[in-house]
C-alpha positions as CSV (number, residue, x, y, z in Angstrom):
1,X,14.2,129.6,23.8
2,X,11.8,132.2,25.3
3,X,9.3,133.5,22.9
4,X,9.1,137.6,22.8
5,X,5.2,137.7,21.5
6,X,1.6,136.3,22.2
7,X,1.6,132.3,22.1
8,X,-0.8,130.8,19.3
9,X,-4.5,130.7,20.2
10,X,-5.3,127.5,17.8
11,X,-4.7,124.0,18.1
12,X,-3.4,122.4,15.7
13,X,-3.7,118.8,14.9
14,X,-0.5,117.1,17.4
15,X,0.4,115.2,14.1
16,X,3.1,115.6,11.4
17,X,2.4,113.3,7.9
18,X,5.1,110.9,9.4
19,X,3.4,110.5,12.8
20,X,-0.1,110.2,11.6
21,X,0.7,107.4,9.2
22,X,2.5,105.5,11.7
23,X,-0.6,106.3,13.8
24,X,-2.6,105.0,10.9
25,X,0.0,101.6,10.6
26,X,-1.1,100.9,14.4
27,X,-4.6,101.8,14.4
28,X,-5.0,104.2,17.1
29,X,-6.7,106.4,14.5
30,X,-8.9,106.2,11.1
31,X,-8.5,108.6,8.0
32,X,-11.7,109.5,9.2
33,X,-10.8,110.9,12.2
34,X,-8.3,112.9,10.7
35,X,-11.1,114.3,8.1
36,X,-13.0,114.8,11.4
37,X,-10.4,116.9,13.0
38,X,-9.8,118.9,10.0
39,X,-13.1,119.6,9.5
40,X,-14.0,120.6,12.9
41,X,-11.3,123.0,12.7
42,X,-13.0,124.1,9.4
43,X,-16.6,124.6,11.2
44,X,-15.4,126.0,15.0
45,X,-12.7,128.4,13.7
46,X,-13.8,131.2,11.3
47,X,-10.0,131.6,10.1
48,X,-9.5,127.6,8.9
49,X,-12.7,128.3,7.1
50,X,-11.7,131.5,5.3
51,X,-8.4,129.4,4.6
52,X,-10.7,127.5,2.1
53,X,-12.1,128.3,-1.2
54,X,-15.8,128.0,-1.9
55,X,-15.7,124.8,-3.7
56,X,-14.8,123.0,-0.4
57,X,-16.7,119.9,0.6
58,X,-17.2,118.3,3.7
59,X,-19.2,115.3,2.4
60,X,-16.5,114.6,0.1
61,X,-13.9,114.6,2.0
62,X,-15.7,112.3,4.5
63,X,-16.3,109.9,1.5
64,X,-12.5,109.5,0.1
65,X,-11.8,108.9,4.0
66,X,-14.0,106.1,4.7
67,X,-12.8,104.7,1.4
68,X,-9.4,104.8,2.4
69,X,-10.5,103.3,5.6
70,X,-12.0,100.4,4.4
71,X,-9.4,99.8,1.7
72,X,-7.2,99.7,5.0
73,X,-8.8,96.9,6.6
74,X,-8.9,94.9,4.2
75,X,-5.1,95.0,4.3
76,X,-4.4,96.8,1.3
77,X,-3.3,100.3,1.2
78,X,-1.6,102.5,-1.3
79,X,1.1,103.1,0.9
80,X,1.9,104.3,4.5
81,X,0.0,107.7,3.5
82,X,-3.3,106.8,2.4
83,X,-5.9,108.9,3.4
84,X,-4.0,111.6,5.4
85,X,-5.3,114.9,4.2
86,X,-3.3,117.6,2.8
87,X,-4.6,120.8,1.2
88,X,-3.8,121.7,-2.3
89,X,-2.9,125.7,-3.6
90,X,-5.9,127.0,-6.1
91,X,-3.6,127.2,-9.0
92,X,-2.9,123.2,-9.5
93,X,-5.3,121.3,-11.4
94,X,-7.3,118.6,-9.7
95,X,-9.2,116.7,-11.4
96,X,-13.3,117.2,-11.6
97,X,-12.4,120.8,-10.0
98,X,-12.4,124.1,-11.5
99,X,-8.6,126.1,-11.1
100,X,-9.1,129.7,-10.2
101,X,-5.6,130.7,-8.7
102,X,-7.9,133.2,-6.8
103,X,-9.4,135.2,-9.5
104,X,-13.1,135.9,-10.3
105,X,-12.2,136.0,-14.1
106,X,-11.0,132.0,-14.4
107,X,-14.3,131.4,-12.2
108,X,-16.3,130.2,-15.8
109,X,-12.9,127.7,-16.5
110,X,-14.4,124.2,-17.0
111,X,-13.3,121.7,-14.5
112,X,-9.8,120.2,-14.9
113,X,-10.0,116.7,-16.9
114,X,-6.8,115.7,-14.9
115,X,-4.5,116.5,-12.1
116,X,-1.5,118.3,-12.5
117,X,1.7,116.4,-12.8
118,X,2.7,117.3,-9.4
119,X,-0.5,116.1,-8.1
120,X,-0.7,112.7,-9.9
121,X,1.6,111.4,-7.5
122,X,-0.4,112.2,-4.4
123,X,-3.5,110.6,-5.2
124,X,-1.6,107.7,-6.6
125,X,-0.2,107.4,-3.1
126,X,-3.3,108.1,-1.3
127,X,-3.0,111.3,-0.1
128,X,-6.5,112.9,0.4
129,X,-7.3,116.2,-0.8
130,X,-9.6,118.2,2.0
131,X,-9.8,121.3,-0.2
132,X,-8.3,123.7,-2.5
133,X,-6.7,126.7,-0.5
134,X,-7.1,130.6,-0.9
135,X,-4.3,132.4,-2.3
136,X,-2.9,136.1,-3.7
137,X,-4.7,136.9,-7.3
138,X,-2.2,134.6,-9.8
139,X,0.2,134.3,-7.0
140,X,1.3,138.0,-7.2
141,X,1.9,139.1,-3.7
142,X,4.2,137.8,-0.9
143,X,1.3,139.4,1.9
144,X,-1.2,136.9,1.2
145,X,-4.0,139.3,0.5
146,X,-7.1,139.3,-2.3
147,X,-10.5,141.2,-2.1
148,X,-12.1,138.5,-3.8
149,X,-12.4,135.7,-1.2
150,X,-12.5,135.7,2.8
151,X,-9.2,136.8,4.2
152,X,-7.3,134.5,6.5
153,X,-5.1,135.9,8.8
154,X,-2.4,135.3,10.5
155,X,-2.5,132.8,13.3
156,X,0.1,134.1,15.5
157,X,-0.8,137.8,16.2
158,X,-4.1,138.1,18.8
159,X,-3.9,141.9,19.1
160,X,-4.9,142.2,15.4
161,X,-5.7,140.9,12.0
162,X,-2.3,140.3,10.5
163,X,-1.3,139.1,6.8
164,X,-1.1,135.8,7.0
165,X,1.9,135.7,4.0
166,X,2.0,134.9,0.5
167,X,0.8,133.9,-2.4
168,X,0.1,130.5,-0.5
169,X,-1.9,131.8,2.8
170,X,-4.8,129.9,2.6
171,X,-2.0,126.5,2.6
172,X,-0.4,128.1,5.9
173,X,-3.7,129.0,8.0
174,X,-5.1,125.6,6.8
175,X,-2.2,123.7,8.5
176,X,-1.5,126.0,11.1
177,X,-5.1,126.3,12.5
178,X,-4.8,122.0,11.9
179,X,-7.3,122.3,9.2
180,X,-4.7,120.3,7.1
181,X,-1.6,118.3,8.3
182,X,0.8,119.7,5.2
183,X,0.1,121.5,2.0
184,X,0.8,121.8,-1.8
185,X,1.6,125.4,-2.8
186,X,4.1,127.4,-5.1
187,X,6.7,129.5,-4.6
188,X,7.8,132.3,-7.4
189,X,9.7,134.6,-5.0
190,X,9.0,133.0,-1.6
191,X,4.8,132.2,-1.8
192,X,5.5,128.9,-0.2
193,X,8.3,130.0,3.0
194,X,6.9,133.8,3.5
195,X,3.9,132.4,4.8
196,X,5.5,129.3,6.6
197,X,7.5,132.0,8.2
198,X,4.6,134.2,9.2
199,X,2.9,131.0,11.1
200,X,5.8,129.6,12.5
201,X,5.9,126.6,9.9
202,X,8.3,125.3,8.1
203,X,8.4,126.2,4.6
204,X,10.7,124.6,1.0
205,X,11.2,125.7,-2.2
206,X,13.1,123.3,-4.1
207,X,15.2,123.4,-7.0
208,X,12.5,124.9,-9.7
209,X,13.0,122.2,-12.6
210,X,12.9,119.5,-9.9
211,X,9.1,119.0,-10.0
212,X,6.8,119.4,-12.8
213,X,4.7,122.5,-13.2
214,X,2.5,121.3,-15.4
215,X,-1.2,121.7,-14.6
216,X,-0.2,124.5,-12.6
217,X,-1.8,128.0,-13.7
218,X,1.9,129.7,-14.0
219,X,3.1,133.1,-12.8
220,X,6.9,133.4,-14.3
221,X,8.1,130.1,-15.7
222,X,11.3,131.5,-15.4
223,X,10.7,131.4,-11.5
224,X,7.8,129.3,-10.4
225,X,8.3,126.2,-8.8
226,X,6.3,123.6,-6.8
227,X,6.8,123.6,-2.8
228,X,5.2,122.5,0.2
229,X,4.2,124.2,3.7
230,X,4.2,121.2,6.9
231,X,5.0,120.9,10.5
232,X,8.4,120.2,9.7
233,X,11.6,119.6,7.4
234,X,10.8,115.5,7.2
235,X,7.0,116.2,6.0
236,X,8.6,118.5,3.7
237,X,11.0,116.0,2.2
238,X,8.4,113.4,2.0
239,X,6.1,116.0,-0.4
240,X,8.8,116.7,-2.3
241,X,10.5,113.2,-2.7
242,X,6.9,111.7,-4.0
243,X,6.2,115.1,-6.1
244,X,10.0,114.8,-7.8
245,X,9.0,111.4,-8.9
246,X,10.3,109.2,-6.1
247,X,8.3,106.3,-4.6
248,X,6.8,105.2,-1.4
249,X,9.3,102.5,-1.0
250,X,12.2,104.3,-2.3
251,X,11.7,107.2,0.6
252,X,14.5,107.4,2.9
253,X,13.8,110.3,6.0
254,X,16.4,113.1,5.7
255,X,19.2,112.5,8.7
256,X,20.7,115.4,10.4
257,X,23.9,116.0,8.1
258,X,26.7,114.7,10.4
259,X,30.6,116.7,11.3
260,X,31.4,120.3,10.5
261,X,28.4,122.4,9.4
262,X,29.2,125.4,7.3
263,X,26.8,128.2,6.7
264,X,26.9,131.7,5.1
265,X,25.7,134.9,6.9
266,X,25.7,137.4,4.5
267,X,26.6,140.7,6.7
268,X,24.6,143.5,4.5
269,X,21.5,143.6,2.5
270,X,19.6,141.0,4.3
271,X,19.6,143.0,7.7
272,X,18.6,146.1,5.3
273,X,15.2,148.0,7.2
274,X,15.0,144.7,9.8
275,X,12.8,144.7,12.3
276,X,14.9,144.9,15.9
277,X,12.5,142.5,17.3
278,X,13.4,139.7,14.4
279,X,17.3,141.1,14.4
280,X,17.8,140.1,18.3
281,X,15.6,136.4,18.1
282,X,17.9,135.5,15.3
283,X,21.1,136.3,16.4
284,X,20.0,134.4,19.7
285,X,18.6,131.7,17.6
286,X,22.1,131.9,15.4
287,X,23.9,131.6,19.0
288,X,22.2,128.4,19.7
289,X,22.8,126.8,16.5
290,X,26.6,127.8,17.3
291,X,26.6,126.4,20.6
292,X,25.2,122.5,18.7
293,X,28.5,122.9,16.8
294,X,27.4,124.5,13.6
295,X,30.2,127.0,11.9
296,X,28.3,130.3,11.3
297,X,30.5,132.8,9.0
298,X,30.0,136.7,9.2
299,X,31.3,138.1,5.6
300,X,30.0,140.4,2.8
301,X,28.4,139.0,0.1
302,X,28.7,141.8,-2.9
303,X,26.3,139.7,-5.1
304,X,23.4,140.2,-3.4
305,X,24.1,144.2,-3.6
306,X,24.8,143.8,-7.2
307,X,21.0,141.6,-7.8
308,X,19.2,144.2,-6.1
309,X,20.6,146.8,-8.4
310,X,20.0,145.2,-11.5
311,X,16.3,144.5,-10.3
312,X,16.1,141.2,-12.9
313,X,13.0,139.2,-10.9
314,X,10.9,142.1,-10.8
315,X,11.2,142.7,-14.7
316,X,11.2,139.1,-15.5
317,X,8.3,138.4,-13.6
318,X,6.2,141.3,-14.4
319,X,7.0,140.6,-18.3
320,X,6.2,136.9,-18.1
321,X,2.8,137.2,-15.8
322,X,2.1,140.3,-18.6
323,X,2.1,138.4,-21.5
324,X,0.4,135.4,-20.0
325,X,-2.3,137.2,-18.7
326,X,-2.1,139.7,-21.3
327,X,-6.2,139.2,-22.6
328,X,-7.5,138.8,-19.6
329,X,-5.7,142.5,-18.5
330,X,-7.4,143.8,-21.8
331,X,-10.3,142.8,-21.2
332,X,-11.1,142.3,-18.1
333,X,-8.8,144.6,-16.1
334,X,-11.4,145.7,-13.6
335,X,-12.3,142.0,-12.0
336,X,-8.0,141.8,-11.3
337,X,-7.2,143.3,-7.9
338,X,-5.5,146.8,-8.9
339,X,-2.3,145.7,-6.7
340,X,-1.8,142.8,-9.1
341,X,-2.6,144.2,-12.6
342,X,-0.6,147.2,-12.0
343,X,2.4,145.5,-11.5
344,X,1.6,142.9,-14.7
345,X,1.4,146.1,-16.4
346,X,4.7,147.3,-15.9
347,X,6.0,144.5,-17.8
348,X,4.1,145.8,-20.9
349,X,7.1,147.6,-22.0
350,X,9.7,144.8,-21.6
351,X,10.5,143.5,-24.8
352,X,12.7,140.8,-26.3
353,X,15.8,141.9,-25.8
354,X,15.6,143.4,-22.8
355,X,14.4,140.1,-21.4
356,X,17.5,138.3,-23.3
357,X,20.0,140.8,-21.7
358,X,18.0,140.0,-18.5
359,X,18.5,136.4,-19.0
360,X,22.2,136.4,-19.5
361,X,23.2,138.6,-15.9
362,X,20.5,135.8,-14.4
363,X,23.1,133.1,-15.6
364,X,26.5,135.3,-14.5
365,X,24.7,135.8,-10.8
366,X,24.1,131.9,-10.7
367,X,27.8,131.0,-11.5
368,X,29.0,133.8,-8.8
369,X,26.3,132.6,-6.2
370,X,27.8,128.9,-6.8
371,X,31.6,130.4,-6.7
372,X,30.7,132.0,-3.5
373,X,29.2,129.5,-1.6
374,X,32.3,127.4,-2.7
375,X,33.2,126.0,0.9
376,X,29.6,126.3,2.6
377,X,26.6,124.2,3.6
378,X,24.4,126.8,3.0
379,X,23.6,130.2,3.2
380,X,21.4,131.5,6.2
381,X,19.3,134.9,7.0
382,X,15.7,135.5,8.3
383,X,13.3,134.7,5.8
384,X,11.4,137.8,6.5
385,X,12.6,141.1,7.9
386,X,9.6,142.1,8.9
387,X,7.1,141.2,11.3
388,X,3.7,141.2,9.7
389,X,1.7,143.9,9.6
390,X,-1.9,144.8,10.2
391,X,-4.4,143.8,6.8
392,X,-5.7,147.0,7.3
393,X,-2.8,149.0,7.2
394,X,-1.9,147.7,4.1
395,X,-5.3,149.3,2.8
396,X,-2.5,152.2,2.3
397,X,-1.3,151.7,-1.3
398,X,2.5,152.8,0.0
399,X,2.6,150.5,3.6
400,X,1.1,147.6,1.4
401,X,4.0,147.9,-1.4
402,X,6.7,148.9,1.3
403,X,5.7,145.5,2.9
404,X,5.3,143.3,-0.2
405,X,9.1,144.4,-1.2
406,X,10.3,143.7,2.1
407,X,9.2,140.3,2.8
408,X,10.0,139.2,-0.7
409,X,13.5,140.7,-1.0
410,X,15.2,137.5,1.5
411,X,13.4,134.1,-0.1
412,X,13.1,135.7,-3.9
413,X,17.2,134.9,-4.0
414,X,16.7,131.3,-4.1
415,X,14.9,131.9,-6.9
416,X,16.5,134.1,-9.0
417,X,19.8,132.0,-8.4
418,X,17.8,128.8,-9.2
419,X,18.8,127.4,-5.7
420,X,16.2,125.5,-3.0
421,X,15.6,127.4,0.1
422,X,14.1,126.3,3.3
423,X,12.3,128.2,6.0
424,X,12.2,127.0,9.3
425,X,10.2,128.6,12.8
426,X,12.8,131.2,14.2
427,X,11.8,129.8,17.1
428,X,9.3,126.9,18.6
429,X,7.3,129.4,20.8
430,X,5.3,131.4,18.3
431,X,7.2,134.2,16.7
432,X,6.0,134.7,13.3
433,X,9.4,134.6,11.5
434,X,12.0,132.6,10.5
435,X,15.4,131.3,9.1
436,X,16.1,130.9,5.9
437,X,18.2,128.5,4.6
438,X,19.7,128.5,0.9
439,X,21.5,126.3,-1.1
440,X,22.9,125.9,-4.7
441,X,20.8,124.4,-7.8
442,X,20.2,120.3,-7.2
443,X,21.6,120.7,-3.7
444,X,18.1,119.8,-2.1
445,X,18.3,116.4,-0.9
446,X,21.4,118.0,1.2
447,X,19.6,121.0,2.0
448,X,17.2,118.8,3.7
449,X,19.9,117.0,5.6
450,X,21.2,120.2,6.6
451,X,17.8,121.5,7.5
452,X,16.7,118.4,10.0
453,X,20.3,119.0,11.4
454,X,19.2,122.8,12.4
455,X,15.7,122.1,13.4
456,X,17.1,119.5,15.8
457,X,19.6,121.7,17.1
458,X,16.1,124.3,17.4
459,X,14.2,122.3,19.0
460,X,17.0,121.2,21.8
């Protein structure tokens, strides 16, 4: 499929996880030439650097690969994984490492005395840790923006400085410049698949109780969960089948789901203030996917109408994020970007049992989102409406919160209906969008099966 915008200027390392550790198996390359690639990415392109937080270092990085080297010829080795390096989102724990989830107020933290939970795994199975990414100011933002720290951009658009997405933008740039081969983020209303999308990666947000969250610096318990940003849906299901507590020999690569494929097109609400450019790739890209067989059905879906009326994330989130954060908004409300502590302010006034009552239409929309998918795969939209626009337009307090709603409206339904979402390239060229694929609660091993059966059809 023809691409309808600039093609990527980067390079990005040729490797998925999968391919680099068979690469590894063979020989034809060292953990240290993988650091070296990274790295050079980090030093020769001023956006993989900005991807980066300030704590990054090169000499260590360069030390855990040469021990994983030499560990590997002596014929011992975690497993097939060992010394590939990922990046890691600024609000996990690592251990010796100080968490600020991209605040200057948590700067004075003392370092973490242990990884989080959904880290442990990783270095257990040799994954190597280049660096902790840049993100949005306690995750707060699906642009991908924060005064405090260089601002990446967005890898796709040449004529300008675009947002690169949100919360997790430094995780996209640093694998989409091939600073990284896959990264660790989260994802509270799409921070893991906004900025996939946006950098034509592929994005997933699994089922939130399905990895641990502890050690992460939370935003809404009720919503957070523990993703991953890759090359593709296999890398995706390999970070998520180690971080869910699966092993190295128990991991099985997702097959393409086999016979009659049956997704969801919701024909309202989604489409709502769409780009034109995004609306004609996807409904060639939804063509193709019909032409490799897969059943596509056109039909209302009330239930999304009826969540963005009763507005429940917003509230929930912004009264959860308030009362977490609540002394550090007392007291040190003028080191919090104003775009993030005014919105934790609204939820100031959200009390108990407006929250319960919140709670409790949470729970109906779940049972009707699993009622109405009753027959379907999946559901599928873009991911994004919107093509992403220039950081200095959203300078504008109005063009940056038109924006923020927009690109979080699509990927925040997976989470407010507790389901596991994928976001795959809209297409292979470069476009910085993409398709969204939802499915119900626990449903993510499928999902996965279903999404390698869609990026195969994509990449045909």
């Amino acid at each position: 499929m023809s691409s309808p915008v600039i093609k990527p200027s980067f390079d990005p390392y040729p490797d998925t996880l999968v391919s680099a550790a068979h690469r590894l198996e063979r020989g034809d390359v060292s953990s240290r030439s993988l650091v070296e690639h990274c790295l050079e990415k980090i030093e020769t392109c001023e956006n993989a650097r900005a991807a980066y937080t300030s704590d990054f270092s090169p000499e260590r990085a360069r030390q855990y690969a040469d021990a994983a080297d030499r560990v590997r010829a002596k014929g011992y080795h975690a497993s097939p994984w060992a010394g590939l390096p990922i990046s890691i989102k600024d609000l996990f724990d690592i251990r010796g490492q100080i968490t600020r989830a991209g605040s200057l107020i948590l700067a004075d933290r003392p370092p973490a005395l242990a990884d989080a939970q959904a880290i442990e795994p990783l270095r257990a199975t040799g994954f190597l840790f280049i660096g902790r990414t840049q993100m949005t100011e306690f995750a707060y933002s699906g642009l991908g923006l924060n005064p405090h720290a260089p601002q990446p951009w967005n890898t796709l658009v040449d004529d300008m400085k675009a947002v690169p997405g949100g919360s997790s933008s430094g995780g996209a740039v640093s694998v989409a410049t091939g600073a990284a081969l896959a990264t660790i983020g989260s994802d509270t209303g799409g921070s893991c698949r906004i900025p996939a999308a946006l950098n034509a990666l592929t994005g997933f947000k699994p089922t939130a109780g399905r990895i641990s969250r502890a050690g992460m610096i939370p935003l809404s318990p009720s919503f957070d969960s523990v993703g991953s940003i890759a090359q593709d849906v296999t890398d995706c299901a390999l970070l998520d089948h180690l971080m869910s507590g699966g092993t190295p020999a128990e991991w099985n690569p997702p097959e393409p789901v086999d016979g009659n494929l049956r997704l969801l097109l919701p024909t309202s609400f989604i489409r709502d203030d769409a780009d034109a450019q995004i609306l004609a790739v996807f409904e060639t890209v939804l063509r193709h996917l019909e032409n490799g067989g897969i059943t596509i059905v056109r039909q209302p879906l009330p239930l999304l109408q009826d969540i963005a009326d009763l507005n429940i994330q917003a509230q929930v989130v912004a009264a959860e994020a308030f009362h977490f954060f609540h002394d550090d908004l007392i007291h040190h409300a003028g080191q919090i970007d104003p775009r993030v502590s005014e919105r934790m302010m609204t939820g100031e006034h959200i009390g108990v049992q407006t929250l319960r009552q919140l709670f409790i239409e949470r729970q109906r929309l779940i049972a009707r989102f699993n009622a109405d998918m009753t027959g379907f795969d999946a559901m599928i939209c873009p991911t994004s409406p919107v093509l992403p626009p220039a950081i200095e337009a959203c300078a504008n307090t109005d063009t940056y919160a038109r924006y923020n709603r927009l690109v979080l409206r699509n990927p925040s339904l997976a989470n407010l209906l507790d389901g596991c979402s994928f976001s795959l390239p809209l297409n292979w060229k470069g476009l910085p969008a993409g398709i969204m694929l939802t499915a119900c609660n626990g449903q993510d091993r499928k999902l996965q099966c279903i999404a390698r059966r869609c990026e195969t059809r994509l990449k045909a």
